[in-house]
C-alpha positions, 0 to 999 in steps of 0.5 A: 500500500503506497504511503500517503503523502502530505503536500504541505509538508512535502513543499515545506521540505523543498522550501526548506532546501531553497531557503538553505541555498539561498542562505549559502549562495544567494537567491542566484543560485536558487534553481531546480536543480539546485534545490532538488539536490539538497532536499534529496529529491528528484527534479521531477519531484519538486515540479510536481509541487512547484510548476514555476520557480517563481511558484516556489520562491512565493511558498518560500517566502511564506515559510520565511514569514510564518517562522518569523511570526512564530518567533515572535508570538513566542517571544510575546506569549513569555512575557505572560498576560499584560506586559506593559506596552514598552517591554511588549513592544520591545520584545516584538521588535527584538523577536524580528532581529537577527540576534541569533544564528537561526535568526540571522539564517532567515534574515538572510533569506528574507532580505534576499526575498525582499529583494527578490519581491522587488523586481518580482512585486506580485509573488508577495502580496501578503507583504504589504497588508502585513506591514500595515497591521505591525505597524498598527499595532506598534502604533497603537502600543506607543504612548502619543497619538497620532503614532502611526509615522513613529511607530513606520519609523520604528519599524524602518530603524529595525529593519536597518538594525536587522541589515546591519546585523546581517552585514556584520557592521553591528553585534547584537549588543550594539542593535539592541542599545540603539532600539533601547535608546529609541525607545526610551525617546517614544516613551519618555 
């Protein structure tokens, strides 16, 4: 009796394979061939389940998405019920930088997908709705309204941080006190 498949699982698994490829060689090294060979699976294979590259590398993305925002709801569900809006909001911030090894990982592929996305807007369109709504929340956690702009800028400045960490121009230390700094201006 042929074992049963799960699809997501099987894709997540190809998407995993394309994430370590372009975290080693860059997204320009993404192609089937390249992907097939470290999932361990045949080309044939990841056609089926993908019928375009840029099929994948949407999926991909997703991947890349979902693990950040698991990160951070973890990161937001220690802190137990109510935290202050300060320490909540700099416990999100910091859940989105690549302060660690498996962080920096990812960060390295979504800043490759973010410019992938750039040349390629329509494979992302959750991209711009997501934003919106951290940046509302942020907003909404700050102590002046209106916040929205602060609360854009805030988002903008890690972001920064988040590409200085992956080009080694700042440690962890260094972001994390200049999001400290920033913060304490917002809230003081």
């Amino acid at each position: 009796m042929p074992r049963k498949v799960d699809p997501r699982q099987r894709r997540t698994l190809i998407a995993d394979a394309l994430m370590r490829v372009a975290a080693d060689r860059g997204l320009e090294a993404v192609s089937l061939r390249h992907v097939a060979a470290e999932a361990g699976v045949s080309a044939g294979m990841v056609q089926h389940y993908f019928t375009t590259k840029d099929e994948m590398m949407a999926f991909a993305l997703s991947v890349v998405r979902d693990r950040g925002r698991a990160r951070v709801e973890a990161a937001v569900a220690a802190l137990g019920p109510d935290p202050r809006p300060r320490l909540l909001l700099r416990t999100l911030l910091a859940a989105l930088l690549p302060l660690d090894e498996a962080a920096r990982a990812d960060g390295r592929v979504a800043l490759a997908f973010l410019s992938w996305t750039a040349l390629h807007p329509a494979a992302a369109p959750g991209l711009r709705p997501d934003t919106a709504q951290l940046v509302e929340f942020i907003a909404g956690l700050l102590p002046r309204p209106p916040a929205s702009d602060a609360a854009a800028g805030l988002l903008a400045l890690v972001e920064g941080l988040g590409v200085y960490l992956l080009g080694g121009q700042y440690t962890p230390a260094q972001a994390t006190a200049v999001l400290d700094h920033q913060l304490d201006l917002l809230f003081a």
